[in-house]
C-alpha positions as CSV (number, residue, x, y, z in Angstrom):
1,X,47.5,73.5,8.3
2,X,46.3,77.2,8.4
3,X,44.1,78.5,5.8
4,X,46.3,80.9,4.1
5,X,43.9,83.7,1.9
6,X,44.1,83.3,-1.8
7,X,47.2,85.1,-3.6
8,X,44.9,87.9,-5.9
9,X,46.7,90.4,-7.9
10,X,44.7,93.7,-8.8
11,X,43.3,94.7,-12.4
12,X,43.2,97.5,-13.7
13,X,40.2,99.8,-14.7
14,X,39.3,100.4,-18.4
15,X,37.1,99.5,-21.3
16,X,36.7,96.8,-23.4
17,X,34.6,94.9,-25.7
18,X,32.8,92.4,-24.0
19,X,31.7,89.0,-26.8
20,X,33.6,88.1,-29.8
21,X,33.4,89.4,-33.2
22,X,30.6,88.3,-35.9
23,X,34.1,86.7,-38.1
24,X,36.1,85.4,-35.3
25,X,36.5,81.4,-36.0
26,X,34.6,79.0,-33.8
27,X,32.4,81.8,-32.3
28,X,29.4,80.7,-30.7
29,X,26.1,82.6,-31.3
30,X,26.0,83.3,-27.4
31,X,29.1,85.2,-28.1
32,X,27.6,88.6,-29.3
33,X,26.4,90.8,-30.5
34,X,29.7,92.7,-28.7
35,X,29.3,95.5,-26.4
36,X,31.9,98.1,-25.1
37,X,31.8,98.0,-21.5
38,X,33.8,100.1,-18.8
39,X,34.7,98.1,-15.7
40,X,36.1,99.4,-12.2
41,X,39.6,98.2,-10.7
42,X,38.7,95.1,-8.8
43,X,41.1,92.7,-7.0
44,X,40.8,88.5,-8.6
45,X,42.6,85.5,-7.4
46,X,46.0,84.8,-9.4
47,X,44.3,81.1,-10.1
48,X,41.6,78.6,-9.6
49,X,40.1,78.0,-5.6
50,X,42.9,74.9,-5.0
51,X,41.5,72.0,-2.7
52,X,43.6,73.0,0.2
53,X,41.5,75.5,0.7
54,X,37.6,74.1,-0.4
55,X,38.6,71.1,1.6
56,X,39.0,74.0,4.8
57,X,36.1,74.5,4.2
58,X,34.4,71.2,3.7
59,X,35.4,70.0,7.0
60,X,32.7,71.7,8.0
61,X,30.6,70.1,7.3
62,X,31.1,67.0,9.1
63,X,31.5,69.3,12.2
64,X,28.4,70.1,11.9
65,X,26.8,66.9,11.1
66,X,28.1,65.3,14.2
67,X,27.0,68.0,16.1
68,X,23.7,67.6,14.7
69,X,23.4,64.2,15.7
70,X,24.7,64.6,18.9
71,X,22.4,67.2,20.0
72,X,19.5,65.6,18.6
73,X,20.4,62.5,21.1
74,X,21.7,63.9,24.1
75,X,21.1,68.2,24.1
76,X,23.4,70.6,23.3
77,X,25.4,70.6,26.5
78,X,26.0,66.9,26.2
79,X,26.8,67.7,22.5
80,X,29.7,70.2,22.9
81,X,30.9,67.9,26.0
82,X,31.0,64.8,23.8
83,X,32.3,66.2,20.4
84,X,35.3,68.7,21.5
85,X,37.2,68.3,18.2
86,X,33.4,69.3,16.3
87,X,33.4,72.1,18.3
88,X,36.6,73.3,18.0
89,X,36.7,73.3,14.5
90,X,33.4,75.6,14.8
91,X,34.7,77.7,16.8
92,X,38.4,78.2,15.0
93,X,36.1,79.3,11.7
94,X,33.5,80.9,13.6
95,X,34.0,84.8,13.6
96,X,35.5,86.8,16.4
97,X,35.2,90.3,16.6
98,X,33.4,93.6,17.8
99,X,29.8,91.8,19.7
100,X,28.2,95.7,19.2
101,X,29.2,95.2,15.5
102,X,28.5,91.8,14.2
103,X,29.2,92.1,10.4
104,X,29.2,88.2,9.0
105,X,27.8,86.0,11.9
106,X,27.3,82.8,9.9
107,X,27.4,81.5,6.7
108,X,25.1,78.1,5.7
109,X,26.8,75.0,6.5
110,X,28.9,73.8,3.8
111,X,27.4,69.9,1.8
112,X,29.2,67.5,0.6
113,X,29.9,67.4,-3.5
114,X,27.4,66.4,-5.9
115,X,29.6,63.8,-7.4
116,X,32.8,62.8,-5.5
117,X,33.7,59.9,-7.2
118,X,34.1,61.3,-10.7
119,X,35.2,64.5,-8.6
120,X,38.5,63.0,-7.1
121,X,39.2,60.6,-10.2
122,X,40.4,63.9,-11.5
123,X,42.5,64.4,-8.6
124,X,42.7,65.8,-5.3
125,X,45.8,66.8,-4.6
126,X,46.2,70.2,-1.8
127,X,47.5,72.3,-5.2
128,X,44.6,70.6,-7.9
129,X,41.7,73.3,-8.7
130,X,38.8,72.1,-6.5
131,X,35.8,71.4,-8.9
132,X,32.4,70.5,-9.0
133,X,30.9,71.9,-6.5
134,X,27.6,74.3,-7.1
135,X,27.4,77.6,-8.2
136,X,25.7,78.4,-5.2
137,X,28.1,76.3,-3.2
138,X,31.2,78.7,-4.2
139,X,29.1,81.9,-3.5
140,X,28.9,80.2,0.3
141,X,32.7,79.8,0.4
142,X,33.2,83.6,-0.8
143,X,30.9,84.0,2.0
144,X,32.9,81.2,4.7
145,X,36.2,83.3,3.8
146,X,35.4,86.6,3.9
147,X,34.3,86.0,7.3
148,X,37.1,84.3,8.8
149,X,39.8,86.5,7.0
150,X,38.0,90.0,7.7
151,X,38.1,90.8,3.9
152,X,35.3,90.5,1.2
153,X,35.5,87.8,-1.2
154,X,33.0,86.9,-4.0
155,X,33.2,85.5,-7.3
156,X,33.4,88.2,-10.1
157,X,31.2,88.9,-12.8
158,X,30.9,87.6,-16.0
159,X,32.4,90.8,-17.5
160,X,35.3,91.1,-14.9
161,X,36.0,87.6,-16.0
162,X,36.5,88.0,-19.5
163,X,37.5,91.2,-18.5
164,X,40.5,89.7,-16.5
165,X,41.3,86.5,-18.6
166,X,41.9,89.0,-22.2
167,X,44.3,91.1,-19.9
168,X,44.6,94.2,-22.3
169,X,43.9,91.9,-25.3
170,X,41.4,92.4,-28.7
171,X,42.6,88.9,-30.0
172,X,40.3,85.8,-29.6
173,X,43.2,84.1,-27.1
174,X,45.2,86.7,-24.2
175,X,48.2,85.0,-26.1
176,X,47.1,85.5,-29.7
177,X,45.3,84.5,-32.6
178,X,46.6,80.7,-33.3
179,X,44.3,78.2,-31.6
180,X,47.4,75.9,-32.5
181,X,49.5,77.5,-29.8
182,X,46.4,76.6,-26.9
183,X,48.4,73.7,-25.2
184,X,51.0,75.7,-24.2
185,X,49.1,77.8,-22.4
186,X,45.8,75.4,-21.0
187,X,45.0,72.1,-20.3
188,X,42.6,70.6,-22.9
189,X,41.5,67.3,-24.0
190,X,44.3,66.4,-25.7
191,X,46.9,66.9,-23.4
192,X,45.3,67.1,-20.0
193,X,45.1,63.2,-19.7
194,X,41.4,63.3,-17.9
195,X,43.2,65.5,-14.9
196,X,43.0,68.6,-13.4
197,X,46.4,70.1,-12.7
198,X,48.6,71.7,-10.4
199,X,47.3,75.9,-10.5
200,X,50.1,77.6,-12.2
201,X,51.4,75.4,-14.0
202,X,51.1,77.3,-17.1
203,X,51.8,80.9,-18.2
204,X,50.2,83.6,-16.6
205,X,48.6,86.3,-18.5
206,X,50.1,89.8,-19.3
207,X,48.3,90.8,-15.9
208,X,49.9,88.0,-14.3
């Protein structure tokens, strides 16, 4: 199927304190000392990178490979005759625009996951958050998608994280104060049964 971009929504500009109080339960020490910091309207995606669109991505890879191999035995000409469906997945990704102004003109080729196995015991499904894969690894699908869409992706920064996830918020959860209350709006341990989940299938934040 088509890659379809990510749904983002846009946040606001503002300040806020970045960390957690000194007498806010559970804090961890890496969670201060807090700082006030003012942060620029930026555009984040509505949920997690689903594996309908790493795997996009992840084909790739195999493209590549076989192309690899191919050349390596028989020359490029004899590879692109002999591995059409390599190529053309190559060349539906690759970018196409202005030759006297290149812009993105490749991006490294994608690898497979450090640890499939446990990876997919968690589930695979095209609406499951796609996990495990290296930080580095997501900064080269940012890359991958901002090139083939024609609009910048890349992951945000810690403080436009936190930033983001307390929507508006001073209290330790964007809902509130009661850690009681968590499973209603994450999956944890105790109620995520060793999954991952369908994205958005818990409430959003106030900012959506």
């Amino acid at each position: 199927p088509p890659l379809h971009p990510p749904r983002t929504g846009l946040v606001p500009g503002g300040e806020f304190l970045l960390g957690s109080p000194d007498d806010e339960a559970d804090r961890g020490d890496d969670e201060g000392p807090q700082v006030r910091v003012k942060v620029a309207p930026f555009w984040i995606g509505k949920h997690e990178v689903t594996w309908a669109e790493y795997q996009a991505y992840m084909k790739m890879y195999n493209a590549f490979k076989q192309l690899q191999t191919l050349s390596a035995n028989r020359g490029e000409a004899a590879a692109k005759d002999g591995d059409a469906e390599g190529w053309e997945l190559i060349e539906e990704h690759a970018w196409q625009g202005d030759p006297e102004n290149p812009g993105v003109d490749g991006v490294t080729c994608p690898t497979p996951l450090y640890m499939p196995d446990h990876t997919y015991m968690a589930g695979d499904k095209p609406n499951q958050p796609a996990v495990t894969m290296t930080h580095y690894a997501a900064r080269q699908f940012t890359k991958w998608l901002s090139g083939l869409t024609g609009q910048e992706y890349r992951l945000p920064s810690e403080v436009e994280w936190e930033y983001a996830a307390r929507a508006g918020t001073t209290t330790p959860y964007s809902y509130g104060d009661d850690a009681g209350k968590s499973e209603n709006y994450a999956w944890l341990d105790d109620n995520a049964d060793y999954e991952t989940h369908p994205v958005c299938s818990k409430p959003a934040n106030a900012w959506g």
